[in-house]
Every structure is written in structure tokens, then in C-alpha cells.
Residue, then its C-alpha position, 0 to 999 in steps of 0.5 A: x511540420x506543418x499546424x494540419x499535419x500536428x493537428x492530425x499527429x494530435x487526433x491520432x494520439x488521442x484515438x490510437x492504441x498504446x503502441x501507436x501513441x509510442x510511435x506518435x511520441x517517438x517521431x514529436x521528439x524528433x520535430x525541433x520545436x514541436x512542443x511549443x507548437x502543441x503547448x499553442x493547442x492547449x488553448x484549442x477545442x483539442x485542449x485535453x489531449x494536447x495536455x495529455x501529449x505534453x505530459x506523456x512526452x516530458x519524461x524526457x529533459x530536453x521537453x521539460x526544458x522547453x516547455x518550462x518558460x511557457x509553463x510558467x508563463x501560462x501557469x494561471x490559465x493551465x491551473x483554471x482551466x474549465x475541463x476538470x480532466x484537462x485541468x489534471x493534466x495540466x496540473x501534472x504537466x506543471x509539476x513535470x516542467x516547473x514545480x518549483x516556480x509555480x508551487x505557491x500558485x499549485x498550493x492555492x489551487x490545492x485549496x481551492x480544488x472542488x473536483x476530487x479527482x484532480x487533487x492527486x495530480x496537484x498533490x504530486x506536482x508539490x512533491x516535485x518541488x525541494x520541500x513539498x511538506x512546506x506546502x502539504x503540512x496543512x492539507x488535509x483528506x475531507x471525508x466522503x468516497x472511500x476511492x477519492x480519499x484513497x487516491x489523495x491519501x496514495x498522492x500525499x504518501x508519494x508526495x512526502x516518500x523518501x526520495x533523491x535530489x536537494x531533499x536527500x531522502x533516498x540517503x538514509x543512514x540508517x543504524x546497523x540494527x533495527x527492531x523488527x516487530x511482529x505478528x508472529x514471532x514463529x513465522x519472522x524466525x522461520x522466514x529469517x531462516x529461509x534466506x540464511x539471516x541471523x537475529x537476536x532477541x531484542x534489548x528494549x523492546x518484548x516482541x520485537x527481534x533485532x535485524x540487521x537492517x540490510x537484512x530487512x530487504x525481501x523479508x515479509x513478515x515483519x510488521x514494522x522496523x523500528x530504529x530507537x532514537x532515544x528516551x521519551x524525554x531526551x530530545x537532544x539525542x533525539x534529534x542527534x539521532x535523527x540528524x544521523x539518518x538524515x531526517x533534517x528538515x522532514x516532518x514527523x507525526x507521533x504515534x502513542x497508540x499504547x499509551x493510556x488515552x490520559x498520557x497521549x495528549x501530554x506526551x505528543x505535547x511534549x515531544x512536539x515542543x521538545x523537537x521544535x526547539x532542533x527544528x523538526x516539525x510534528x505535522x500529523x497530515x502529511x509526514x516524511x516518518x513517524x516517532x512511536x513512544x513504546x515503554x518510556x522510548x522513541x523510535x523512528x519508523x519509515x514508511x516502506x512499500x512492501x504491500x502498496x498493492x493494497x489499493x482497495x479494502x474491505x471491512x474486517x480485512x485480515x492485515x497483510x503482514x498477518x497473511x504473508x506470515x500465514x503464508x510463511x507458517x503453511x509453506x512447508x506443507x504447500x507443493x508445486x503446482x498447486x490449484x489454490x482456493x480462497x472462499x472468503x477471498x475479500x480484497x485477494x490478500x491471502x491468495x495474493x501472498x500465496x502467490x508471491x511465496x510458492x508458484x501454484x498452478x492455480x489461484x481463485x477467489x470466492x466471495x459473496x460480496x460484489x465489493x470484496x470481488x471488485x476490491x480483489x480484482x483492484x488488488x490483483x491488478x497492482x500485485x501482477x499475481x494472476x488469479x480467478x475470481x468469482x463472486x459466489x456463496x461458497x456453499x453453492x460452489x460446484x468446481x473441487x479437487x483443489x490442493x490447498x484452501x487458505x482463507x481467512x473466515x469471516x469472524x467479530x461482529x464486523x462480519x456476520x456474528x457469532x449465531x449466523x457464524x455456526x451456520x457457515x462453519x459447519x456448512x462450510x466444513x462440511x463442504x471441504x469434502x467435494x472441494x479438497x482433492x484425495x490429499x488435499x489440506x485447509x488452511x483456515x484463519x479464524x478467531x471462532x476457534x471454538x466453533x471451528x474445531x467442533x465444525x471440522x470435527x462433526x465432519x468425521x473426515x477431517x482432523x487438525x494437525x496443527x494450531x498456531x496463534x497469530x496476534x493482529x489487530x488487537x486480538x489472537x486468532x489462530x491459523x488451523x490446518x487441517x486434512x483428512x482422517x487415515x480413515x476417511 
């Protein structure tokens, strides 16, 4: 094919919908040598979206092949290059092709990186390469816009997952047994009855249940599996155990969030010292899994991607574990079908649990704030559970008849405080009457427990028929259900 006619290809791909990018990349895989001819036009006026086009036609082997001698070749221009949206993708492009090859120059580039935004790519393209926490130990996340820290901080925890390959980490062997913390004991026994799964009290831990851990697959209300490795001061079992489940060669960080602030430094010093000498390395900014000290033990926790729709979030957003054990806890009274609303909606997390557990008929989000909408729509994007959203003070809401409202009131000083607290409850109390359908109920998570019961019960119409404590974030608010009065 001739330059004019790649040239044409090029400002098609660049221009043309997502079917037809298909069909340009389709008809380049089957032109011998077309890649090389495009790699010539990243050095053109059309340099981004030949870089782009490389980078969407290397997911296949026989490209990358190609490609990589000139990826190599050319690695100092791809990484300088002025246009910061080239320059990302030429970033990704070189960790397609040739990460290995090129992972001291990406490292420097990760140093010398100004453009927030292209960090990510340079991050990913290290976790191609066999040990990308070699080179991502010492990186650290600068503080400034919450989407960019997000985004590099999304990058690093993709770069160092458990993955196959030289680095062997999709072959965990994990122990038959692990102990499955919790938010709510209640909601973890009755999900673990709802797929027919057995448990047992946990032996070291006290709220904790023991799993089988093919048995954590699907399971929702657990908040963290942990697998003991031994006392806090046996280091040799230690990194026995952990050679076991395959964890040699990775990087850790400690967690001693329930130790005295006095025995944290000495305990993470001791540790760290102590696994050095079995060569596992403490590397807080960038690790592959985590040792938690709880009551003189260590256990080992890997990161897991049940709730990776949280792109975006919110101050004083409830915790997504305590939400789908929310869930977990209402769903004998939910029914099919149902038109489901969430008042104080925030980033979406209630509705999206309520639509990962039971199909509804419809799902809407009620927020005054433009941040919480938007963070839900973000939210709502990666979840794949379709939801409405409307940015509105509930109390002005005109549209009712609803079956279900889940919400998670806004309560603590991070939100509104206790005096304008009273004001919302009793006027939002008052509101469940024009919202709820005839045999509709609420389900409401508050730490202003007081204050709701007074709310539902100056109403006259309502009455609550059920209260469960569901500890998270240090304290222990309570999920109410409410509905009307036989007499209402």
C-alpha cells in the first residue's frame, strides 16, 4: 500500500467511529509491513494518531513483534516527544512492545514526568515488565487533584496485581482456610447461607469467620480475607508461609492500624528487619500484598477487585462492604421489580449493590451535591448497573410511588452536624409519605439513631420494624427498616 493511501487509512482511524476504527485495524493486519510504515509517521504532523493506531493494533503478537527493534531503537525520541497525549501513548505503546528492554529509560521518565496524566501509561508499561516493583518501589503519588492521584494510584495497584507469566503471581496457593472479616457478622452467615456455604467460628481471630477460600468467590460481605502466617515475632515461619502461597520475590507494606501509635514504629521496624534477612522487601508505596499484626499475629491480605467500580468518592461515603451487607440484610424484604430510590445517593454505592443483588425495575439517585452526581455517574459507568440521577434537594422531589428507599443519611460532622441534622430527618421523614408506594418500606443507615426514631415516629405513619448495627469506620450505625402503621 502506497504512503497516500496509509496516510488516508491514518485520518480515517483518527476521525471515524468505533466500528469503523474496527474495520481500519482489521484490513492494517492484513497489509505485511504496515506497521513499520505507520511507526515512520510518528515522527509526522499526524504523530498522535499513529501512535494511537500502533497501540490499538498491538494487542495482536505478530505487531508487537514487529515493532519491537524499532521500539527499542527509537525509545529516547518516543519518551521526549512534546505532545503530552502522544507522549502517552507512546508510553503504552513501549510497554506493549518492549518493556523489558526499555524499563530503566521508562523509569527515568517516571521521575522526570511533569504531566500528570501520562504517569499512568509509564506506570503500566513497568508492570509489563518481570519485576515492575523493582522499579516502582520508590515511586510515590504527589498530593494535588484528587482524579490524578486517583488515576496514578488505579495504575500502580494494576502495575504490581498478582498476575501470570515469569512473575507467577496468578499462582497463589493459597491455604484451604482463611479468616473472613467483617462489618456485619449477620449479613456474612446469611449470604454464606444463600450460596449453601459452610463456616466455622474463627480460632485466632474475634470477629472473624473461617472460609473456605474457594468458597470467597461471589461472596460480598466479607471485608477482608486474611491468611495467618505466623507469630509477630516468628519470621522464619513467616516467610516459610509465605513461600508457600507464592509470594517470593514480591514487596509488602505492614498494616498495624490496631496497635498503640507507641508500638507501631517498633513493630513495622521489627518486621521489616525480620523478613529482610528471607529477602522480602517492605515497600509502603507500591506492594504486591500486605502483612496486618492483629493480637501478637501476622496475616497476609491480597488485594482483591470486587468493588474496582469505585472510581470516585465522596466525603463521609459509606464503605462498600457495609453497603452490600446492607443489602444483604434488606433482601428478604425486597421483591421483584422493584422502583428503588436513594435520597442522599453520594458516589451511587447503595443503589449500585441494590442492583448487583436483586434485578429492580428501577434504580434513582438524589443528591443536592453536583460532586456526589457526578462521582455516582462515574461510579455508575464502571459498575455496568443502569441508574437515574438527578441532582436535587430531596425535600423538593415531586416524583413518588416508589417500593424501596435504601440510603445512607448523611450524619458525623463530615456532613451537616447534628443541629442542621434534625431539620433534614424530620423534614425527610415527613416526605416518606408522598414518596413510598401503599406498601412501600425504607431502608435507612444512620449513626443519628436517636434522632431517626423520634423523625419516623413524630410522623404518626410510620414505625420501624427492625434495627441492626452494622459497625464500619470505627463507629456503629444501624440500618433501620421502616413502613407504615396498620393504621395509616
Amino acid at each position: 500500500m502506497r504512503a497516500q493511501e496509509l496516510e488516508a487509512l491514518l485520518s480515517a482511524y483518527r476521525a471515524g467511529s468505533g466500528a469503523e476504527k474496527k474495520e481500519i485495524r482489521e484490513l492494517i493486519s492484513k497489509l505485511p509491513g504496515a506497521e513499520k510504515e505507520i511507526f515512520k509517521m510518528t515522527r509526522g504532523a499526524d504523530m498522535r494518531a499513529a501512535l494511537r493506531l500502533l497501540c490499538d493494533i498491538c494487542r495482536k503478537k505478530k505487531h508487537k513483534e514487529a515493532l519491537k527493534p524499532l521500539v527499542i531503537e527509537d525509545a529516547d525520541r518516543l519518551l521526549s516527544v512534546p505532545d503530552a497525549k502522544a507522549r502517552k501513548s507512546a508510553c503504552e505503546l513501549i510497554g506493549a512492545c518492549a518493556a523489558e528492554e526499555c524499563a530503566g529509560k521508562l523509569t527515568e521518565a517516571l521521575k522526570n514526568e511533569r504531566i500528570r496524566f501520562v504517569r499512568p501509561s509509564i506506570i503500566l508499561a513497568l508492570g509489563n515488565t518481570k519485576e515492575p516493583a523493582k522499579y516502582l518501589k520508590d515511586f510515590e503519588i504527589e498530593p494535588g487533584e484528587e482524579k490524578h492521584a486517583r488515576e496514578e494510584a488505579e495504575a500502580l495497584k494494576k502495575a504490581l496485581a498478582p498476575r501470570g507469566g515469569s512473575r507467577g503471581k496468578t499462582n497463589y496457593s493459597f491455604p484451604e482456610w482463611c479468616a473472613a472479616t467483617y462489618v456485619s457478622a449477620e449479613a456474612l452467615k446469611e449470604e454464606l447461607a444463600a450460596f449453601g456455604r459452610s463456616f466455622r467460628k474463627s480460632a485466632l481471630l474475634k470477629d472473624a469467620l473461617e472460609i473456605r477460600t474457594q468458597d470467597l468467590k461471589g461472596l460480598r460481605c466479607y471485608a477482608d480475607a486474611l491468611f495467618y502466617i505466623g507469630g509477630a515475632d516468628d519470621f522464619k515461619e513467616a516467610a516459610d508461609r509465605l513461600g508457600e502461597i507464592g509470594c517470593r520475590g514480591l514487596f509488602y507494606r505492614i498494616e498495624t492500624g490496631l496497635l498503640k501509635p507507641e508500638e507501631r514504629r517498633e513493630t513495622i521496624s521489627l518486621i521489616s528487619r525480620g523478613l529482610a534477612a528471607y529477602g522480602y522487601t517492605d515497600s509502603p508505596s507500591s506492594y504486591s500484598f500486605e502483612i496486618r499484626v492483629i493480637d501478637g499475629r501476622m496475616f497476609a491480605v491480597f488485594p482483591d477487585d470486587r468493588f474496582s467500580y469505585r472510581k470516585a468518592s465522596v466525603p463521609a461515603g459509606i464503605n462498600p462492604v457495609a453497603a452490600a451487607s446492607i443489602m444483604r440484610l434488606c433482601y428478604p424484604y425486597f421483591t421483584d421489580g422493584a422502583k428503588v430510590l436513594d435520597p442522599f445517593c453520594g458516589s451511587g454505592t447503595m443503589l449500585i449493590e441494590r442492583g448487583l443483588i436483586k434485578k429492580a425495575l428501577s434504580l434513582t439517585g438524589v443528591d443536592i451535591s453536583a460532586r456526589a452526581v457526578k462521582a455516582a455517574n462515574e461510579n455508575r459507568k464502571a459498575s455496568g448497573v443502569k441508574f437515574s440521577l438527578i441532582r436535587a434537594d430531596i425535600l423538593d422531589h415531586k416524583a413518588g410511588g416508589y417500593d424501596e428507599i435504601i440510603s445512607n443519611m448523611p450524619f458525623g460532622l463530615r456532613v451537616l452536624g447534628h443541629k442542621q441534622n434534625i431539620k433534614l430527618y424530620h423534614g425527610f421523614a415527613a416526605k416518606l409519605d408522598s414518596l413510598l408506594s401503599e406498601n412501600g418500606r425504607a431502608f435507612l443507615f444512620t449513626q443519628e439513631k436517636t434522632l431517626l426514631r423520634e423523625a419516623v415516629g413524630a410522623t404518626k405513619r410510620f414505625k420501624i420494624i427492625r434495627e441492626v448495627t452494622v459497625g464500619t469506620g470505627g463507629l456503629c450505625p444501624s440500618l433501620f427498616v421502616i413502613e407504615r402503621g396498620k393504621n395509616a
